[in-house]
C-alpha positions in Angstrom: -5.4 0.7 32.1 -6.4 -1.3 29.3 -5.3 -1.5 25.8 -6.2 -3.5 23.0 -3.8 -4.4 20.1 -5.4 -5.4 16.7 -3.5 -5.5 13.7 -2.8 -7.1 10.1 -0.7 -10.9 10.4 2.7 -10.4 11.1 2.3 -6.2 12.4 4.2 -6.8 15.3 1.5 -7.0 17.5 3.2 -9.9 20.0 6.1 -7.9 20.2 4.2 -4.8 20.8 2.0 -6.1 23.4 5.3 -7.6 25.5 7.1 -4.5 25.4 4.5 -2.3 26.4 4.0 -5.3 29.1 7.6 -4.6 30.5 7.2 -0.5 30.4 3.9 -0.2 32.2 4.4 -3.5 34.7 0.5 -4.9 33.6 -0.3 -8.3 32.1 0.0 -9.2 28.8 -2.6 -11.4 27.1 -2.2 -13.2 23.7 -5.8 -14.2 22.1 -3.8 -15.7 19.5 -2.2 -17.8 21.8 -5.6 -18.7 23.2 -6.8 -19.4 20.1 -3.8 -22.0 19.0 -4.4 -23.9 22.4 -7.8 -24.5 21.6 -7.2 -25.3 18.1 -4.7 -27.7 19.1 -7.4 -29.5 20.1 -7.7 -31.3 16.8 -3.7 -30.8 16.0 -4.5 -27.8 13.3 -2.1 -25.2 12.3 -2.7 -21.5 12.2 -4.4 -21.7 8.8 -6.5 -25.0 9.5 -7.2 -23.6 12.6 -8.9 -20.3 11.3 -10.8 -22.3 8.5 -11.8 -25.1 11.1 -13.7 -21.6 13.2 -15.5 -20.7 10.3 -17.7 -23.9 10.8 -17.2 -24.7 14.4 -17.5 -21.6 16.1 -17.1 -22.8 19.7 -13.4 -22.0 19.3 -14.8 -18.3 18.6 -17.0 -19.1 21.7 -14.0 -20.1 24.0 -11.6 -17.3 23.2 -14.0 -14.6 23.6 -15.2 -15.9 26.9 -11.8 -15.9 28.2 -11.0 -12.0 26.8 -14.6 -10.9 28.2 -13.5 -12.8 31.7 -10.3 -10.6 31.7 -12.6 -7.9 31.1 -14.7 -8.4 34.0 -11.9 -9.5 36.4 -8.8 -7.3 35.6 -8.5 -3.7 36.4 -5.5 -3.4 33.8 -4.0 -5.0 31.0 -2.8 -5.5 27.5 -4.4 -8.2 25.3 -3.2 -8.8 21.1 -6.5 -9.9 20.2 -9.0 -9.4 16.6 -11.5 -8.6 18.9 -10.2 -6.9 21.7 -11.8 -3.5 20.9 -15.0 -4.9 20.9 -15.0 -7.1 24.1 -12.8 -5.1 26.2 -13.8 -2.1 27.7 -12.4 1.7 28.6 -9.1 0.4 26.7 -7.0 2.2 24.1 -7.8 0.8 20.7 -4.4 0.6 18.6 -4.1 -0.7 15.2 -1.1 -2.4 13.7 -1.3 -2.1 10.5 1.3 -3.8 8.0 1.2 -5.0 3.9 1.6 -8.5 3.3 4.8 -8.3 1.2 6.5 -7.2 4.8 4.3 -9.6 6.6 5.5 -13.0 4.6 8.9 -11.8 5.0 8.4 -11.1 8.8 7.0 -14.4 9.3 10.0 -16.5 6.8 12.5 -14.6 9.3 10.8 -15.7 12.4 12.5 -19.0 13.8 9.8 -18.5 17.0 6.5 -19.5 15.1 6.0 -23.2 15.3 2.6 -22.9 14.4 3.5 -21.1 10.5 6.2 -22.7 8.2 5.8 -21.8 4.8 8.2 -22.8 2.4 8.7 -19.7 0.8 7.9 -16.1 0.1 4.9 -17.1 -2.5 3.5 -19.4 0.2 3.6 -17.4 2.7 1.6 -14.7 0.6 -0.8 -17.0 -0.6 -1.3 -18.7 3.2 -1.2 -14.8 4.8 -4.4 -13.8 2.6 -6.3 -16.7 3.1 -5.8 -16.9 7.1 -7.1 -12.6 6.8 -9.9 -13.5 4.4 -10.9 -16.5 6.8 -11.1 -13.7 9.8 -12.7 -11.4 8.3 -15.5 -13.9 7.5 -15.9 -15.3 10.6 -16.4 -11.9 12.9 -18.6 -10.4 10.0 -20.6 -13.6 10.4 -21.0 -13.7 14.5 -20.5 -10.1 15.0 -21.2 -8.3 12.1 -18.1 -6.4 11.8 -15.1 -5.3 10.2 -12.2 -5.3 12.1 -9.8 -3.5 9.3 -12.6 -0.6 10.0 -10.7 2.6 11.1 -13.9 3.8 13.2 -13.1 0.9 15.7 -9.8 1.8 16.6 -8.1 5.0 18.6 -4.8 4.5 17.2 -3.7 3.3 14.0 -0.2 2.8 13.4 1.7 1.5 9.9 4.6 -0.9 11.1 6.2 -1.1 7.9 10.0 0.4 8.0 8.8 1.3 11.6 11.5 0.3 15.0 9.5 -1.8 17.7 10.7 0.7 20.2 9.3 3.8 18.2 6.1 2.4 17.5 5.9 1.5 21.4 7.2 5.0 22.6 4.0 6.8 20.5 1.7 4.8 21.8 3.0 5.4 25.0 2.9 9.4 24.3 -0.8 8.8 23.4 -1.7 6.9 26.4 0.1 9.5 28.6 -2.0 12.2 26.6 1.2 13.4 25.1 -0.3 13.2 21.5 -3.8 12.6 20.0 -2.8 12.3 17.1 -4.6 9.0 15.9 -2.3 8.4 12.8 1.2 7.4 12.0 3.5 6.5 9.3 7.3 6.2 9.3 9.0 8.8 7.7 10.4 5.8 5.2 7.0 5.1 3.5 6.6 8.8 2.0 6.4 9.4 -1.5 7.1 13.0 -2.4 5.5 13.4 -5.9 7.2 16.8 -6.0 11.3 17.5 -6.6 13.2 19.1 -4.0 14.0 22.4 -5.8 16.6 25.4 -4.7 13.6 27.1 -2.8 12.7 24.2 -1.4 16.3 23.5 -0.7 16.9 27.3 1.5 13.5 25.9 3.2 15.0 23.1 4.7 18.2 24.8 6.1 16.4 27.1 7.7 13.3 25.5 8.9 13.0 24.3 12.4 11.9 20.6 13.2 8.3 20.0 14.1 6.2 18.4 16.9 2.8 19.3 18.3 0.1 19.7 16.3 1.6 19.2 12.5 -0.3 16.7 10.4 0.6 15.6 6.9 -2.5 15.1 4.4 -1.7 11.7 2.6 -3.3 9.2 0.2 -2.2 6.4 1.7 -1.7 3.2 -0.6 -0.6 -0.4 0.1 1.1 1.7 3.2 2.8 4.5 1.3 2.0 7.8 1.6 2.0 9.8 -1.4 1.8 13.5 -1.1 2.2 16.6 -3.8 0.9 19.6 -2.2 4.2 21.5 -1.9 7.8 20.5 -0.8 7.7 23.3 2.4 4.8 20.5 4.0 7.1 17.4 2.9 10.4 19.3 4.3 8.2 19.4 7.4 7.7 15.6 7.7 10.9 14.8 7.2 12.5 16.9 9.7 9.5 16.0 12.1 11.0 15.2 15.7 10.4 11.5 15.2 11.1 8.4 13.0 6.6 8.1 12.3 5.3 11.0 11.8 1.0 12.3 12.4 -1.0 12.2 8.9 -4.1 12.5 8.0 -5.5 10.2 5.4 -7.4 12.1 2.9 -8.0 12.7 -0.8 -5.8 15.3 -2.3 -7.1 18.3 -4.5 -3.3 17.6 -5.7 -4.2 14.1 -6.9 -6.6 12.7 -9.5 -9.5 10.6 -7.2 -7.6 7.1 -8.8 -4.0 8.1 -7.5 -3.1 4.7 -6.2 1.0 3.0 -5.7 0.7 2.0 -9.3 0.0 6.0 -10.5 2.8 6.7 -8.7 5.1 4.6 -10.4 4.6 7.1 -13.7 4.9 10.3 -11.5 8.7 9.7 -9.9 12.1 9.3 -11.0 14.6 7.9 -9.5 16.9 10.9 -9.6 14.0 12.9 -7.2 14.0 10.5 -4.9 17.9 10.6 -4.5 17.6 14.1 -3.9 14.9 13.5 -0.4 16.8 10.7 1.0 20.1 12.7 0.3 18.7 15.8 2.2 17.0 14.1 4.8 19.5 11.2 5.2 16.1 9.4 4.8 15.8 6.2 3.0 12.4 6.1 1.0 11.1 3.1 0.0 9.2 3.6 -2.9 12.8 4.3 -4.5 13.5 0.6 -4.2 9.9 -0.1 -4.4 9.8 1.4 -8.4 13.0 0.5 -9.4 14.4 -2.4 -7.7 17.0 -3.6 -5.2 14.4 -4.2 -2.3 15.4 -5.0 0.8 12.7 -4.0 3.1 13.4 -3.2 7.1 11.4 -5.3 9.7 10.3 -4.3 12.5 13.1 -5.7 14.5 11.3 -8.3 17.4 8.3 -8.1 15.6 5.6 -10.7 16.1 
């Protein structure tokens, strides 16, 4: 067996890839790791490092050597790697996918890195972009492609608001065959665009939870997903059996074609939102998102 983890900076891809490590007994690989220990070369840090590839891409040349070596040489294993979908092969391709507001705070709250020190949230925002921008350069360069491109991956996963141990367990279930479902949000990043009326309200007493085959239809933005095609659908998320639930990213006939997180802002109130995370005992983060307080969840062990 053979899976590849790529992800945005600070998705929780490390901690993913050790804990998936300990459940299935097979190696894990970091190419990030890899990629410091060449670096280190020169003494560079994970930024330097990244801009020092762009023009010297033997360290490209070394890293991927080593992942197409584990390729060739072992049956099964779990590398974190940019390019592990594209070197590796008959893996499970997973995506980590995370915004880089929760990423800088991730990384500030992570005494482990001694290779990123940022000296504060703005920093760390500024440093984040320029370390994705810098990889995104360099594989477009020697490889001519995207790795945020959704067609590369099996599995794509948003780790905002999400627990290390749910995010592992579905990608588990989809290993296992237990779900093909190749999308997932936590529950937390929904954005009901719709109010939680006294039909809606009978709906969710009576309404079972769901599993299997349900998918929610979502325009996802900066990792929300905002939804107004009926409260019976959104009741159905919410009571879905786990903390992520399957979506299916799509445009909404529900939605003008420019609905983005900034729409949204003019479409809820505060009062609305109350009403899901009341029902559902569901904390929604677009309420603090919109109007304050934030105190985003990590992704505990992330990495």
């Amino acid at each position: 067996m053979r899976i590849t983890l790529g992800g945005d900076l600070g998705s929780g891809k490390s901690s993913v890839g050790r804990r998936l490590s300990q459940s299935l007994g097979i190696r894990y690989v970091s190419a990030g790791q890899l990629f410091r220990e060449i670096g280190q070369i020169s003494n560079l840090d994970a930024l330097a490092t990244n801009l020092e590839a762009e023009s010297n891409t033997d360290i490209d040349a070394q890293v991927d050597q080593r992942t197409k070596d584990l390729d060739r040489d072992l049956p099964d294993f779990i590398i974190d790697s940019r390019m592990g979908w594209h070197f590796v092969h008959d893996a499970v391709r997973v995506y980590l996918s995370v915004r880089p507001a929760t990423a800088a705070r991730r990384i500030l709250q992570d005494a482990t890195r001694d290779t990123e020190t940022y000296a504060d949230f703005d920093s760390a925002m500024i440093m984040l972009r320029r370390r994705r921008e810098s990889e995104r350069k360099r594989y477009r360069t020697l490889y001519d492609v995207d790795i945020e491109d959704r067609a590369n991956y099996d599995l794509w996963l948003i780790t905002d608001d999400a627990n290390l141990d749910d995010i592992c367990r579905i990608i588990l279930a989809f290993i296992e065959g237990r779900t093909r479902h190749a999308n997932w949000i936590p529950k937390a990043r929904l954005v009901p665009l719709i109010g939680l009326g006294e039909p809606a309200l009978a709906k969710l007493v009576a309404s079972p939870g769901l599993a299997g085959d349900f998918e929610l239809p979502l325009v996802v933005s900066q990792n929300f997903g905002l939804f107004r095609n009926g409260a019976d659908a959104m009741i159905s998320a919410l009571k879905y059996e786990t903390a992520l639930i399957p979506y299916r990213p799509s445009a909404s006939p529900a939605l003008p074609a420019s609905a983005d997180l900034n729409w949204a802002r003019t479409q809820v109130s505060d009062s609305d939102l109350r009403a899901w995370e009341a029902a559902f005992a569901t904390p929604l983060s677009i309420r603090s998102e919109i109007f304050g307080d934030e105190s985003p969840r990590k992704l505990s062990q992330h990495g």
